[in-house]
SEFIZA-3560 file (N, C-alpha, C; in Angstrom, 3 decimals):
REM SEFIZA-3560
<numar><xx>0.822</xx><yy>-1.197</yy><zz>0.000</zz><atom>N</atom></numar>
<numar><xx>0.000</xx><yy>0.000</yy><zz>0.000</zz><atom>CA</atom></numar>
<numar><xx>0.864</xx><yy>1.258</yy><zz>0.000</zz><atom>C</atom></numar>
<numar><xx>2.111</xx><yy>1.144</yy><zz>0.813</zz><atom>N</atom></numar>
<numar><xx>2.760</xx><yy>2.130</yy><zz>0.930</zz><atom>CA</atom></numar>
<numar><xx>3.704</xx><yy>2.629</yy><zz>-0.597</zz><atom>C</atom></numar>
<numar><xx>4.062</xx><yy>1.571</yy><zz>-1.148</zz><atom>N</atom></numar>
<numar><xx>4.405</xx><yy>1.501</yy><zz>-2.307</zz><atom>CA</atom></numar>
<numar><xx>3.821</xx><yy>2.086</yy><zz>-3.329</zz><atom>C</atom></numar>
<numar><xx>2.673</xx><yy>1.708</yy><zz>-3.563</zz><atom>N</atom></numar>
<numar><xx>1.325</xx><yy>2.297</yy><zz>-4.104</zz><atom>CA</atom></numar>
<numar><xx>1.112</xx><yy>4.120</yy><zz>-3.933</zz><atom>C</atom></numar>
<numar><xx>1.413</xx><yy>4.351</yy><zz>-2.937</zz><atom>N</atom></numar>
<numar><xx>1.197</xx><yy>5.629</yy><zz>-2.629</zz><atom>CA</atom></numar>
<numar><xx>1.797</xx><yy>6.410</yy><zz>-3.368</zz><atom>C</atom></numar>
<numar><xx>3.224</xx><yy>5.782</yy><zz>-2.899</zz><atom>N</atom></numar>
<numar><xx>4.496</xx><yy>6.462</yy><zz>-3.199</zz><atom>CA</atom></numar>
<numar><xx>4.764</xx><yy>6.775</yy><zz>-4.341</zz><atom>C</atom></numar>
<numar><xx>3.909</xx><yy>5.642</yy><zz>-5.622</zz><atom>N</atom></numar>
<numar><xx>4.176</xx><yy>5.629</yy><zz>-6.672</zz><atom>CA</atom></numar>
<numar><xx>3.401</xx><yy>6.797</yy><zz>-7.344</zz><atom>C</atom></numar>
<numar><xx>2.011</xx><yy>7.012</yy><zz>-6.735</zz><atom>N</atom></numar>
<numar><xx>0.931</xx><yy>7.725</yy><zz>-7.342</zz><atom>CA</atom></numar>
<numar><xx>1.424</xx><yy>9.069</yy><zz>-7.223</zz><atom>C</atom></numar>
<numar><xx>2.112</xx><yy>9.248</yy><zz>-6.208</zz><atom>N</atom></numar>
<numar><xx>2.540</xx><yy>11.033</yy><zz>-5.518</zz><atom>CA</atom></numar>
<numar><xx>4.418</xx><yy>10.890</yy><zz>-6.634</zz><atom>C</atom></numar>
<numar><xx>5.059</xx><yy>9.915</yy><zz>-6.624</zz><atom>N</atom></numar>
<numar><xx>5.799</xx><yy>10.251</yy><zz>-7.688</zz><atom>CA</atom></numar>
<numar><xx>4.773</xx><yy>10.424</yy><zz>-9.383</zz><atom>C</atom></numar>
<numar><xx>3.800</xx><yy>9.911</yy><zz>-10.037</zz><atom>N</atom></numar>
<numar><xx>3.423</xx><yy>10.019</yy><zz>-10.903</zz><atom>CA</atom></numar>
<numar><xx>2.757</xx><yy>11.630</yy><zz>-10.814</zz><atom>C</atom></numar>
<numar><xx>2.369</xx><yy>12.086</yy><zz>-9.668</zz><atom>N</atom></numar>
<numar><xx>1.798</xx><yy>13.275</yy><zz>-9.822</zz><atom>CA</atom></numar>
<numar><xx>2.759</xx><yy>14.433</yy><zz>-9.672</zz><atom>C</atom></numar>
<numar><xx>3.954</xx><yy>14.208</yy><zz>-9.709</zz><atom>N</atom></numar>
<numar><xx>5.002</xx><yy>14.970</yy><zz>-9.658</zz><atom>CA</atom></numar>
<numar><xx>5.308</xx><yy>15.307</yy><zz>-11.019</zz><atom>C</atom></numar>
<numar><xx>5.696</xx><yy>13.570</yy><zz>-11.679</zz><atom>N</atom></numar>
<numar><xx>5.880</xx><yy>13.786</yy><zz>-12.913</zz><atom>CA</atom></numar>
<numar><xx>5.275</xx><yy>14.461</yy><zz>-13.786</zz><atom>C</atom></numar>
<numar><xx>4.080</xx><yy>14.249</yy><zz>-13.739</zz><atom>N</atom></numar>
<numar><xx>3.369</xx><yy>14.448</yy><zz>-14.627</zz><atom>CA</atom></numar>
<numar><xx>2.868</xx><yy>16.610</yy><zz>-14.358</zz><atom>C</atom></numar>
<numar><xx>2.669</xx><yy>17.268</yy><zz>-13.434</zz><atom>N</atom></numar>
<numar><xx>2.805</xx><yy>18.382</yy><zz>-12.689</zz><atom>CA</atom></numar>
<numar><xx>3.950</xx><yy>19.108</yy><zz>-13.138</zz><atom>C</atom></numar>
<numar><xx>5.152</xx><yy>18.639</yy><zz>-12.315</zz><atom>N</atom></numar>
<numar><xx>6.302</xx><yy>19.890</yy><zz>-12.819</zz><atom>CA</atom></numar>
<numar><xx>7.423</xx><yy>19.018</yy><zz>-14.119</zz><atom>C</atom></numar>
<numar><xx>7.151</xx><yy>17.919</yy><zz>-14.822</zz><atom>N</atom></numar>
<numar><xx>8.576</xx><yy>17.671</yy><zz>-15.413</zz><atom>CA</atom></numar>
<numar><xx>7.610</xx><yy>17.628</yy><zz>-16.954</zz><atom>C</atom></numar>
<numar><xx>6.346</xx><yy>17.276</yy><zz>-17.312</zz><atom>N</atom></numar>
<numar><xx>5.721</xx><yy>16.871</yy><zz>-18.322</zz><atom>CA</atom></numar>
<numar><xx>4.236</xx><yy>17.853</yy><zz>-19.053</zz><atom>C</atom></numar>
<numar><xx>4.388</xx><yy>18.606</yy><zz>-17.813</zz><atom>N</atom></numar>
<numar><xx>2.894</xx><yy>19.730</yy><zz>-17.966</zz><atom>CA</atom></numar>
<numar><xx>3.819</xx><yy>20.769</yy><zz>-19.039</zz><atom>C</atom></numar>
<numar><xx>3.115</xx><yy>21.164</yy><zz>-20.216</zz><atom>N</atom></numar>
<numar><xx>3.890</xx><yy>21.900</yy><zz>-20.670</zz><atom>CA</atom></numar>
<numar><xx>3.573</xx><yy>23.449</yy><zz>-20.609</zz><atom>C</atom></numar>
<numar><xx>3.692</xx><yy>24.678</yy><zz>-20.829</zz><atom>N</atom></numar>
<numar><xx>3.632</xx><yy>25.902</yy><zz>-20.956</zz><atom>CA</atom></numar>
<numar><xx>1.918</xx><yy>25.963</yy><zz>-21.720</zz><atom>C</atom></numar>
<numar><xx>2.166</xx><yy>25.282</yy><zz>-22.665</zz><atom>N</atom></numar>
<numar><xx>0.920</xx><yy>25.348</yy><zz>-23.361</zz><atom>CA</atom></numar>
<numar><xx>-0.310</xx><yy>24.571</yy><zz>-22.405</zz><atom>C</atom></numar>
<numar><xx>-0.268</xx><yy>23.534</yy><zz>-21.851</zz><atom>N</atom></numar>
<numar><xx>-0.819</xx><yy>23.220</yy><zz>-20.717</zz><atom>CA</atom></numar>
<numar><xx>-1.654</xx><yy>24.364</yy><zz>-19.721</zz><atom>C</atom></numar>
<numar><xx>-0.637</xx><yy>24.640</yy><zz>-19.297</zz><atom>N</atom></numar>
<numar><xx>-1.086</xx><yy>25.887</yy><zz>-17.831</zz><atom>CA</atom></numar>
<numar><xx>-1.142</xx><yy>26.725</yy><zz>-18.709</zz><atom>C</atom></numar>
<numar><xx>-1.160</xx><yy>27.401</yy><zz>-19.539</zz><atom>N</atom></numar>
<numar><xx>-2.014</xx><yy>28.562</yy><zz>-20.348</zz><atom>CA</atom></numar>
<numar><xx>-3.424</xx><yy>28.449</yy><zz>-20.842</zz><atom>C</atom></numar>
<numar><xx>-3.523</xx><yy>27.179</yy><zz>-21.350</zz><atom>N</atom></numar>
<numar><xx>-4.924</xx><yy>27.085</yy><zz>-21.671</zz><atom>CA</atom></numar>
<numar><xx>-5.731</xx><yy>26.051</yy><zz>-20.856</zz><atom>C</atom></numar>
<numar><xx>-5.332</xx><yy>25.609</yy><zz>-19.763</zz><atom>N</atom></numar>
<numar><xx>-6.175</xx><yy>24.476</yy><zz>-18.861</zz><atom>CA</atom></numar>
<numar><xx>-7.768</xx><yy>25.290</yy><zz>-19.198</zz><atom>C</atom></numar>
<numar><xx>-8.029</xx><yy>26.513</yy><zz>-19.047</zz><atom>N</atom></numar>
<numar><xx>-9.556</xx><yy>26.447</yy><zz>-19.034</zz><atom>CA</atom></numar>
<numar><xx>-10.562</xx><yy>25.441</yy><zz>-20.294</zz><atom>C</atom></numar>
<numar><xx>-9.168</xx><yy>25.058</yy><zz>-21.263</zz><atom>N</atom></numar>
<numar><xx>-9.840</xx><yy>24.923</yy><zz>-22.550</zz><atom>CA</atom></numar>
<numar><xx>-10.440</xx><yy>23.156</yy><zz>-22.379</zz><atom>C</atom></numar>
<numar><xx>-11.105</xx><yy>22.681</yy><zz>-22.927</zz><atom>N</atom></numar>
<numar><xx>-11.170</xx><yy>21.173</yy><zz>-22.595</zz><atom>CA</atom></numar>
<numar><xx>-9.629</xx><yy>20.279</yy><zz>-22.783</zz><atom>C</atom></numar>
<numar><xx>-9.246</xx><yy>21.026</yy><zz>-24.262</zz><atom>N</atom></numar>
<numar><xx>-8.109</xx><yy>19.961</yy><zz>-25.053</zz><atom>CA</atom></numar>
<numar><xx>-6.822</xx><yy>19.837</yy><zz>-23.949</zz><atom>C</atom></numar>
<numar><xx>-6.546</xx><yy>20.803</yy><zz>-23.530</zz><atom>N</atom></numar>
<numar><xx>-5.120</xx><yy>20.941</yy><zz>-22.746</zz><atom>CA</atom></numar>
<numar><xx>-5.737</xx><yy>20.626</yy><zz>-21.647</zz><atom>C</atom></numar>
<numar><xx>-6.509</xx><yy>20.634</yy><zz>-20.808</zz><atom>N</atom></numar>
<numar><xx>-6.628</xx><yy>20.012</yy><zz>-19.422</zz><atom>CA</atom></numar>
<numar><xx>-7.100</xx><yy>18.537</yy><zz>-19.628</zz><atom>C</atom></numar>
<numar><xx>-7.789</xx><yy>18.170</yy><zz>-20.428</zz><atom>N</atom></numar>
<numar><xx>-7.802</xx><yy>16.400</yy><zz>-21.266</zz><atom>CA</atom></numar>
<numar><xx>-6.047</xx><yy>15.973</yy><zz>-21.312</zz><atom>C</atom></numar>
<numar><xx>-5.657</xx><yy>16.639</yy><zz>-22.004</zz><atom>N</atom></numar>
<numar><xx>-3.787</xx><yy>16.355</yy><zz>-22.380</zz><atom>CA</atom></numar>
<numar><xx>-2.859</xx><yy>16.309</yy><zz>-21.300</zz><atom>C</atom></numar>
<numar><xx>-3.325</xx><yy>17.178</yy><zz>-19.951</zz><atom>N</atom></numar>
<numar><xx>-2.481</xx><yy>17.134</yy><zz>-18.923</zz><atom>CA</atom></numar>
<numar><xx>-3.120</xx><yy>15.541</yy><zz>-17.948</zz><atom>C</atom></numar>
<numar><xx>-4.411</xx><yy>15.538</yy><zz>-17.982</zz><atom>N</atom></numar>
<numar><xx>-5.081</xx><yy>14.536</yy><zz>-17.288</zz><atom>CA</atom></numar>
<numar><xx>-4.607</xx><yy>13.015</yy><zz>-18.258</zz><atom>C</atom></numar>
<numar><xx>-4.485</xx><yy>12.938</yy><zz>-18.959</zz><atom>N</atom></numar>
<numar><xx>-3.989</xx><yy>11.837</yy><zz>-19.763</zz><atom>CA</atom></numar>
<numar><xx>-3.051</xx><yy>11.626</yy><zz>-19.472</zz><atom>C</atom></numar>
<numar><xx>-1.202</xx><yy>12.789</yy><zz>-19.653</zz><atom>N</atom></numar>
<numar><xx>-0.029</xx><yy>12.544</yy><zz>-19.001</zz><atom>CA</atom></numar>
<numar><xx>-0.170</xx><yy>12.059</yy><zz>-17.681</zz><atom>C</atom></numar>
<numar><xx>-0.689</xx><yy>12.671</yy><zz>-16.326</zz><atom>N</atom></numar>
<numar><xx>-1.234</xx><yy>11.926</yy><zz>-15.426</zz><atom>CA</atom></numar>
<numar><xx>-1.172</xx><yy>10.893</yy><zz>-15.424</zz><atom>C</atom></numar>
<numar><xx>-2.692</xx><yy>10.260</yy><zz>-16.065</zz><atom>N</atom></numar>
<numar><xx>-2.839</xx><yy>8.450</yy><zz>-16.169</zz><atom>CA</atom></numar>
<numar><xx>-1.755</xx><yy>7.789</yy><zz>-16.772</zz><atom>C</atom></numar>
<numar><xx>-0.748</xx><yy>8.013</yy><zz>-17.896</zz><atom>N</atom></numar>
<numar><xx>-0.108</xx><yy>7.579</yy><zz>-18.092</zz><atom>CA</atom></numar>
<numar><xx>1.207</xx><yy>7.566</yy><zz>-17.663</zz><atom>C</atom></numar>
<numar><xx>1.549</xx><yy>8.643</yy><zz>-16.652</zz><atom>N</atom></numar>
<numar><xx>2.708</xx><yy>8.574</yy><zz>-15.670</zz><atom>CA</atom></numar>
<numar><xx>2.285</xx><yy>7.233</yy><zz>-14.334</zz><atom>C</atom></numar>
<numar><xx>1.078</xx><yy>7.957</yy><zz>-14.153</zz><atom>N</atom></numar>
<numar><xx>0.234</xx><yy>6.693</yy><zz>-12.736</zz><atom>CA</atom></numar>
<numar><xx>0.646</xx><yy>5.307</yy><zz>-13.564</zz><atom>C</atom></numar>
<numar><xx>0.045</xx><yy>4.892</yy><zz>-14.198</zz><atom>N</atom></numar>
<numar><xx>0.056</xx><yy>3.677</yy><zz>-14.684</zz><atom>CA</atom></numar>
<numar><xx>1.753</xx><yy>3.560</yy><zz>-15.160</zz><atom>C</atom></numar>
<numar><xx>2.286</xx><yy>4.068</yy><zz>-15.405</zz><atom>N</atom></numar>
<numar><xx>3.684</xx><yy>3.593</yy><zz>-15.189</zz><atom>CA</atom></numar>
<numar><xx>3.988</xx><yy>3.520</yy><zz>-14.350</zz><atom>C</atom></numar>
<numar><xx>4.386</xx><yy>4.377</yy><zz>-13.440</zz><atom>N</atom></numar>
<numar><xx>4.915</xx><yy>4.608</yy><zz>-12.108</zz><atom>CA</atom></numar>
<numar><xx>4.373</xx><yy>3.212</yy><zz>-10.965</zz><atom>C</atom></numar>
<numar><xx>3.259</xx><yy>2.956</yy><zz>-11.411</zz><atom>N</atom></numar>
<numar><xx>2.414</xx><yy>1.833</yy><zz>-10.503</zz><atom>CA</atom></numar>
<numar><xx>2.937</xx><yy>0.642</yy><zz>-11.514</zz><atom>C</atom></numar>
<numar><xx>3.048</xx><yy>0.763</yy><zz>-12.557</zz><atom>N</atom></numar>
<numar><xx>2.887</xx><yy>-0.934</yy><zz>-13.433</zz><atom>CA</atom></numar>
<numar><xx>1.417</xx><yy>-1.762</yy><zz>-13.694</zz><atom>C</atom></numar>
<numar><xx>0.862</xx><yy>-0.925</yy><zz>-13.296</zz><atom>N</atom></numar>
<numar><xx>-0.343</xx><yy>-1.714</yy><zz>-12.991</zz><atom>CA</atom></numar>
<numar><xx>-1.738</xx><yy>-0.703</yy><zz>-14.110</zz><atom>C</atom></numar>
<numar><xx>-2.502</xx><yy>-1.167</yy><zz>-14.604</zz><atom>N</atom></numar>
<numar><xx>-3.836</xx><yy>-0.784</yy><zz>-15.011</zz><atom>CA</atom></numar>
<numar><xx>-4.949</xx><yy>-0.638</yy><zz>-14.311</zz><atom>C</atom></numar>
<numar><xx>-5.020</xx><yy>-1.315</yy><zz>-12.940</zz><atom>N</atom></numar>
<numar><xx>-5.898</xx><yy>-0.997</yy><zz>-11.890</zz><atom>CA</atom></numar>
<numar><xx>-6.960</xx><yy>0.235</yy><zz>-12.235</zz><atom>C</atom></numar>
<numar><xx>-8.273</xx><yy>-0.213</yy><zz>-12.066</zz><atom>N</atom></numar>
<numar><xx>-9.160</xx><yy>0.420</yy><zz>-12.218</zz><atom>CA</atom></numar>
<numar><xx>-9.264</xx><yy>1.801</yy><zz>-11.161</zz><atom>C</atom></numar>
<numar><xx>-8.656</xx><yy>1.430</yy><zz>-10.349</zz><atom>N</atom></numar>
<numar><xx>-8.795</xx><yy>2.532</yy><zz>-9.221</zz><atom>CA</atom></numar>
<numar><xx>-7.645</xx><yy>4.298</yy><zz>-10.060</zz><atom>C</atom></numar>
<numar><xx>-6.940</xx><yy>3.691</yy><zz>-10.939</zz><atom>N</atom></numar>
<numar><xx>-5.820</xx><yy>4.675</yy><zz>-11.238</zz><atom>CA</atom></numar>
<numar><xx>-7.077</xx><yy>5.340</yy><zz>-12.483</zz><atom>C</atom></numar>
<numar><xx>-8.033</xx><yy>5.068</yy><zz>-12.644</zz><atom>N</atom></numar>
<numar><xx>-8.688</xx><yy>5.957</yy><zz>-13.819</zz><atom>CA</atom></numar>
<numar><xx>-9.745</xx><yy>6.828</yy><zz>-12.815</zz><atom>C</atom></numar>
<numar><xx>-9.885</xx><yy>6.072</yy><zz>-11.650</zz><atom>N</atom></numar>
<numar><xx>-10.845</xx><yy>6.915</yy><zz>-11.098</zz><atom>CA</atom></numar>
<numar><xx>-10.107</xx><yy>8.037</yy><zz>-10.441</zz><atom>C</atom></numar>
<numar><xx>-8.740</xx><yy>7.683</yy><zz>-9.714</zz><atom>N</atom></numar>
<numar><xx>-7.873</xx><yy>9.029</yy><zz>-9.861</zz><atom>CA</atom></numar>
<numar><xx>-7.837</xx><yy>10.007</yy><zz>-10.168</zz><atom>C</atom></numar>
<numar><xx>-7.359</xx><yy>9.550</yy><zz>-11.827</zz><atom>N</atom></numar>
<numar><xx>-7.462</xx><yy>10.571</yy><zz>-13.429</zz><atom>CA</atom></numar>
<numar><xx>-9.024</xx><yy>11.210</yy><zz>-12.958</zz><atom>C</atom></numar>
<numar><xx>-10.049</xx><yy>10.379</yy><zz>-13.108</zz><atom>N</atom></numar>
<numar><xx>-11.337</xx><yy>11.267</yy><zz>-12.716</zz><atom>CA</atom></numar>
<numar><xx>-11.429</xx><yy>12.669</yy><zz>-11.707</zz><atom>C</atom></numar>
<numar><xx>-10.856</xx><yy>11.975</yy><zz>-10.445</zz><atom>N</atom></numar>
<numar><xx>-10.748</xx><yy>12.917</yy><zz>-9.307</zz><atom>CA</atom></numar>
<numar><xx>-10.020</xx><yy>14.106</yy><zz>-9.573</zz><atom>C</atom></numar>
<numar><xx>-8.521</xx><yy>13.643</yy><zz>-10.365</zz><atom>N</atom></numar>
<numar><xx>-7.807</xx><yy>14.992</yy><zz>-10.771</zz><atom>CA</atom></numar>
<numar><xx>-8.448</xx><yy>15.439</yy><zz>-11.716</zz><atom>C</atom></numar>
<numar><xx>-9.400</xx><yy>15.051</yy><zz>-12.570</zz><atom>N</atom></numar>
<numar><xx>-9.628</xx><yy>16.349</yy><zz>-13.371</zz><atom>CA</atom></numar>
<numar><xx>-10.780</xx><yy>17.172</yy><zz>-13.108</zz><atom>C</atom></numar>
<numar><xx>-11.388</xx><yy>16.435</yy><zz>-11.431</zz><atom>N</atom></numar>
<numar><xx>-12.555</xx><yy>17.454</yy><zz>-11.317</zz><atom>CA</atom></numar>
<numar><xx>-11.734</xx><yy>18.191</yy><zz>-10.246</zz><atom>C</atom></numar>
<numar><xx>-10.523</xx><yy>18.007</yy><zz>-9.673</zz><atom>N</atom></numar>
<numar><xx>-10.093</xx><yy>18.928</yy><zz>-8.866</zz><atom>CA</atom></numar>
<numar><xx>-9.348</xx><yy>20.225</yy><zz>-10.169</zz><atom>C</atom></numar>
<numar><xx>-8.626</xx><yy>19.514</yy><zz>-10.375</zz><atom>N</atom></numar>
<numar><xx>-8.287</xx><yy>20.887</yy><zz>-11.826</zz><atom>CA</atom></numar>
<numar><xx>-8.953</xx><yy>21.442</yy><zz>-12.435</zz><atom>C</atom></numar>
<numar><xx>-10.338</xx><yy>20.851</yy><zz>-12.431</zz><atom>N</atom></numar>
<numar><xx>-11.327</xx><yy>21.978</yy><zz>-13.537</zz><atom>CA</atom></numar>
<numar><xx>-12.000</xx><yy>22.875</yy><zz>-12.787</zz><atom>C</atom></numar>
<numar><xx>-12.154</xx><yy>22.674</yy><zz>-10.784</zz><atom>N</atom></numar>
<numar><xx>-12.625</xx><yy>23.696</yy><zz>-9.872</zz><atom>CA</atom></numar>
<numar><xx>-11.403</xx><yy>24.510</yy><zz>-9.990</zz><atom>C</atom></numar>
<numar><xx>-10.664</xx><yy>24.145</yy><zz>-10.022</zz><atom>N</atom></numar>
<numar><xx>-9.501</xx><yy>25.019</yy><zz>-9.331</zz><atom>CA</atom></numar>
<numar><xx>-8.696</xx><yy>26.149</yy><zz>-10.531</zz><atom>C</atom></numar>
<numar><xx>-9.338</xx><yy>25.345</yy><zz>-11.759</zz><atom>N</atom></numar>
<numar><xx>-9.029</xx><yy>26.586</yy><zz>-12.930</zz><atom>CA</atom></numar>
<numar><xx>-10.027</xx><yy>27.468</yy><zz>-13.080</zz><atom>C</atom></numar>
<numar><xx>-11.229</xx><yy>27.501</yy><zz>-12.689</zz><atom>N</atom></numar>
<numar><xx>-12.660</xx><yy>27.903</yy><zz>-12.840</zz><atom>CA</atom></numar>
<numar><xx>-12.835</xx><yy>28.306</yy><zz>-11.783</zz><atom>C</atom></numar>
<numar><xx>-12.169</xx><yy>28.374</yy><zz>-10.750</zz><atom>N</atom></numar>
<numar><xx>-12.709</xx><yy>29.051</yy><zz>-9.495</zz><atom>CA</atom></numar>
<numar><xx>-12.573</xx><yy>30.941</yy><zz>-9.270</zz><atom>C</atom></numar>
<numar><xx>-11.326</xx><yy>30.598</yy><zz>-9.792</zz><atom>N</atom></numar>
<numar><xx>-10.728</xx><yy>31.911</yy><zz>-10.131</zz><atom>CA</atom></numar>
<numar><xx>-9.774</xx><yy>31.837</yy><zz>-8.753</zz><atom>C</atom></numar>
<numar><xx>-9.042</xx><yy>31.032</yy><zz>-7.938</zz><atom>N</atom></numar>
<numar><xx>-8.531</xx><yy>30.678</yy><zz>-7.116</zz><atom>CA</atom></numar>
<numar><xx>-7.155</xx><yy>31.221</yy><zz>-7.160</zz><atom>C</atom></numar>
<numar><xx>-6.727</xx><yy>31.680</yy><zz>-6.122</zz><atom>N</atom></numar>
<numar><xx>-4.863</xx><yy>32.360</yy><zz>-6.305</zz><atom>CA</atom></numar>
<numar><xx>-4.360</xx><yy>31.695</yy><zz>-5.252</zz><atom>C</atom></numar>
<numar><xx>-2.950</xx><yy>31.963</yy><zz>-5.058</zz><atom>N</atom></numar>
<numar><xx>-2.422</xx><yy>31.635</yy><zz>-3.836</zz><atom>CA</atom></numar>
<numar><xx>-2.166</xx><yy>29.702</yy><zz>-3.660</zz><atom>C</atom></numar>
<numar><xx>-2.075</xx><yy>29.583</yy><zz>-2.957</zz><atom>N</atom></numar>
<numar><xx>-1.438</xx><yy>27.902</yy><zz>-2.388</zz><atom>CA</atom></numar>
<numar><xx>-2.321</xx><yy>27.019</yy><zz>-3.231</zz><atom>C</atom></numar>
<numar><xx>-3.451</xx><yy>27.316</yy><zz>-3.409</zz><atom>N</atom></numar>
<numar><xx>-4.868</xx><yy>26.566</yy><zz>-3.980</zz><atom>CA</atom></numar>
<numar><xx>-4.165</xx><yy>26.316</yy><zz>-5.571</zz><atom>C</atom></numar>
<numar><xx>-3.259</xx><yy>27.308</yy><zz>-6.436</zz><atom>N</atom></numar>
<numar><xx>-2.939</xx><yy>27.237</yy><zz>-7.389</zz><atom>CA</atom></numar>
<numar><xx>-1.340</xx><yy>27.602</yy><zz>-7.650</zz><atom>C</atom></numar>
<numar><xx>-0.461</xx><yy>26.283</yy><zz>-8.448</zz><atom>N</atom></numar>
<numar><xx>0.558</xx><yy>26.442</yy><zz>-8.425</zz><atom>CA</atom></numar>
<numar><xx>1.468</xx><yy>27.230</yy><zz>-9.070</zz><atom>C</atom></numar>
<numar><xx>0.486</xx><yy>27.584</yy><zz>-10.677</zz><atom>N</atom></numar>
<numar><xx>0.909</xx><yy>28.361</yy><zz>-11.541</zz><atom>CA</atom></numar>
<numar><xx>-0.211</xx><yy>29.149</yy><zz>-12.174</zz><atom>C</atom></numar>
<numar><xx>0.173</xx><yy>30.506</yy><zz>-12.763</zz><atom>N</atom></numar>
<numar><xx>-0.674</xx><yy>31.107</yy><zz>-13.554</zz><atom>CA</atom></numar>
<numar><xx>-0.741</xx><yy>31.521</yy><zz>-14.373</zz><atom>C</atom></numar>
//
C-alpha cells in the first residue's frame, strides 16, 4: 500500500512539474489541454504503478474534477501552483 502511494505522488510529480507543458497551464480552461495534462497523469500513474488498476482511472477522474474547480474558481495563492 505504501508503495502504491508512493508511486501515485511520484506520478503526480511527474506528470505536474517535469511533463505539464507551458501550453498546458495557459490554456487548462480549454477542454483539449486540461484532457492532455489529465492523460499525461494516467499515463505517468500507470507507469509509475505498473499496474492498469481500475482505481488509477478513477484518480485521473478525481484529478480532473479537482483541476477543472480550481481553474474555474478563479482561485490564487497555495490553492494554485501556476498562472
Amino acid at each position: 500500500m505504501t508503495e502504491t502511494f508512493a508511486a501515485i505522488v511520484c506520478a503526480h510529480v511527474i506528470a505536474d512539474f517535469v511533463f505539464q507543458t507551458n501550453w498546458m497551464v495557459a490554456n487548462k480552461r480549454a477542454a483539449t489541454p486540461l484532457d492532455a495534462h489529465i492523460a499525461v497523469m494516467l499515463v505517468a500513474a500507470i507507469l509509475c504503478t505498473g499496474s492498469l488498476h481500475p482505481v488509477l482511472f478513477a484518480f485521473a477522474l478525481a484529478y480532473l474534477g479537482i483541476d477543472f474547480v480550481k481553474t474555474h474558481s478563479g482561485a490564487k495563492g497555495a490553492v494554485e501552483f501556476s498562472s
